[in-house]
ZALO-838125 format. One record per residue (C-alpha): residue in three letters; x negated, z negated, y negated. Coordinates in steps of 0.05 Angstrom, whole numbers, padded with zeros to 5 digits, always signed. Layout:
# ZALO-838125
alaXZY ...
# end
This chain:
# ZALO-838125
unk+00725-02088+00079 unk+00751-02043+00034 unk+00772-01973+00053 unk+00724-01908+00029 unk+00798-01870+00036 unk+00853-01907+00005 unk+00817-01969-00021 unk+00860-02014+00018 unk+00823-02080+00022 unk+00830-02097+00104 unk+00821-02069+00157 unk+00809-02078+00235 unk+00742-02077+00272 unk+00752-02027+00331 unk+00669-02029+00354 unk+00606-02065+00345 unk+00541-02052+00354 unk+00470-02079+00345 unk+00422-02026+00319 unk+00352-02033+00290 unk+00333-02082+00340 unk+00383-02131+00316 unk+00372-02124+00250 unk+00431-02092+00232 unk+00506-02085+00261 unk+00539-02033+00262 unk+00620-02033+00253 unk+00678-01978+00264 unk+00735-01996+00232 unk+00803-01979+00223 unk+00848-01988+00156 unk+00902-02018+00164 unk+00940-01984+00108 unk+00925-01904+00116 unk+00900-01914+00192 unk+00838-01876+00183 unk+00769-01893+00209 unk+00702-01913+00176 unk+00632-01945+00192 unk+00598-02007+00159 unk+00539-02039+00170 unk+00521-02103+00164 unk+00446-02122+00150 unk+00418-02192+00141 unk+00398-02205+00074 unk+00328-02227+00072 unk+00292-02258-00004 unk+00227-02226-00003 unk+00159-02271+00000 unk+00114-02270-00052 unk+00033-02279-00042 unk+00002-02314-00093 unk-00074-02284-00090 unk-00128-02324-00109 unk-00133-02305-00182 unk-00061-02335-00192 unk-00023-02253-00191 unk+00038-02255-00141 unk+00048-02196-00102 unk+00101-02176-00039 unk+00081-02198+00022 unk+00062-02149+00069 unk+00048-02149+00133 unk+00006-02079+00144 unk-00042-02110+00097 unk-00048-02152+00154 unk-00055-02114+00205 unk-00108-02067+00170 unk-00150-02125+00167 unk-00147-02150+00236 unk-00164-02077+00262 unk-00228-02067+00218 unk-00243-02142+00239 unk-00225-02110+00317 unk-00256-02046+00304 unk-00305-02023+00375 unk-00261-02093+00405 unk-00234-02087+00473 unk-00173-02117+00444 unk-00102-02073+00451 unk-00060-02042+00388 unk+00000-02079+00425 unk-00044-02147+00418 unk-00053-02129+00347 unk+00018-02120+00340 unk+00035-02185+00376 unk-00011-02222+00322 unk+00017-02191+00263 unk+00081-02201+00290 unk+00069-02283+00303 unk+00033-02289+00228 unk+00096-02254+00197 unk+00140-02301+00238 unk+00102-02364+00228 unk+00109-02348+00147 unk+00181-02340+00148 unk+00196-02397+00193 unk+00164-02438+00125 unk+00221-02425+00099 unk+00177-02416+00022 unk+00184-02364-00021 unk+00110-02365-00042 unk+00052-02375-00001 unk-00025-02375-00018 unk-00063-02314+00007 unk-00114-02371+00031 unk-00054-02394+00075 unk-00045-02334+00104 unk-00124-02321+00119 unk-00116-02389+00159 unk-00061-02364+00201 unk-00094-02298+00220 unk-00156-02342+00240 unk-00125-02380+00290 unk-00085-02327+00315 unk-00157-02285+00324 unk-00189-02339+00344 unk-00153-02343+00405 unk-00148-02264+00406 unk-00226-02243+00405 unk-00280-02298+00383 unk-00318-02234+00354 unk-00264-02204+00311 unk-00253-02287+00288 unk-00327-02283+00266 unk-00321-02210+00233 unk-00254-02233+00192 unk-00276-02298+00177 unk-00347-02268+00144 unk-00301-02225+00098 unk-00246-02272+00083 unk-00290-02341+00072 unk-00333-02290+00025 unk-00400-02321+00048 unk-00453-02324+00003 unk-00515-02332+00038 unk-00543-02329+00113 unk-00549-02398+00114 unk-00479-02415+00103 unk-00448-02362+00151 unk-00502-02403+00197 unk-00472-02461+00187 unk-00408-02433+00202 unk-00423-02401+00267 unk-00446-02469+00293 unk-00382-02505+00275 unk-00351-02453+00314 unk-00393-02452+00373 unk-00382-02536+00383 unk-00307-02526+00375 unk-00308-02477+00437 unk-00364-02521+00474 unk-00313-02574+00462 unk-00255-02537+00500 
# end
């Protein structure tokens, strides 16, 4: 590491600390050629993920669009911020774990489902009305009963 004083390019690590919640360390070093003391930090270098939408744009993933959906799809749900969190939080791991670069927004809308599904069977209804874009009774209908044999079935 090179040093902000003399520009020497090593030096010793005297300290180091996690900070950020392990998402960063941070380093107090020492140069070895003027002696004087500095802090780095290290961060891990992530490659952002892209959302392809459904009209073929790509966009940043973000994971607060996320979580606004699932609390309007929550919204007068006896169902805790902190679960909300803990969704958000397994949909945004489950994505990077892919290990892709790009992933269809219709991807995504499948994880949240299963993740709500097992949340709050109400919320999985109220996100799944907005996100399959039904166009008639009779097809949210038809949905609701495919849902009620799966949980019959368990």
């Amino acid at each position: 590491m090179k040093c902000i004083f003399c520009g020497h390019l090593e030096s010793k690590v005297l300290d180091s600390r996690a900070v950020d919640d392990g998402g960063s360390i941070r380093r107090r070093r020492e140069c070895l050629n003027c002696g004087k003391r500095f802090t780095t930090y290290e961060m891990v270098e992530t490659t952002p993920i892209l959302v392809i939408k459904n009209d073929g744009t790509r966009q940043q993933f973000d994971p607060f669009k996320i979580k606004s959906g699932v609390i309007k799809a929550c919204e007068k749900r006896p169902v805790a911020a902190a679960d909300i969190d803990k969704l958000v939080a397994a949909v945004e791991k489950q994505i990077s774990n892919s290990l892709v670069q790009e992933i269809p927004s219709a991807q995504i809308g499948e994880l949240v489902m299963k993740e709500l599904k097992e949340l709050d069977q109400v919320a999985y209804i109220r996100f799944a009305s907005v996100y399959r874009q039904f166009r008639d009774v009779s097809t949210f209908l038809d949905f609701i009963n495919g849902f009620e044999k799966i949980i019959k079935e368990e």
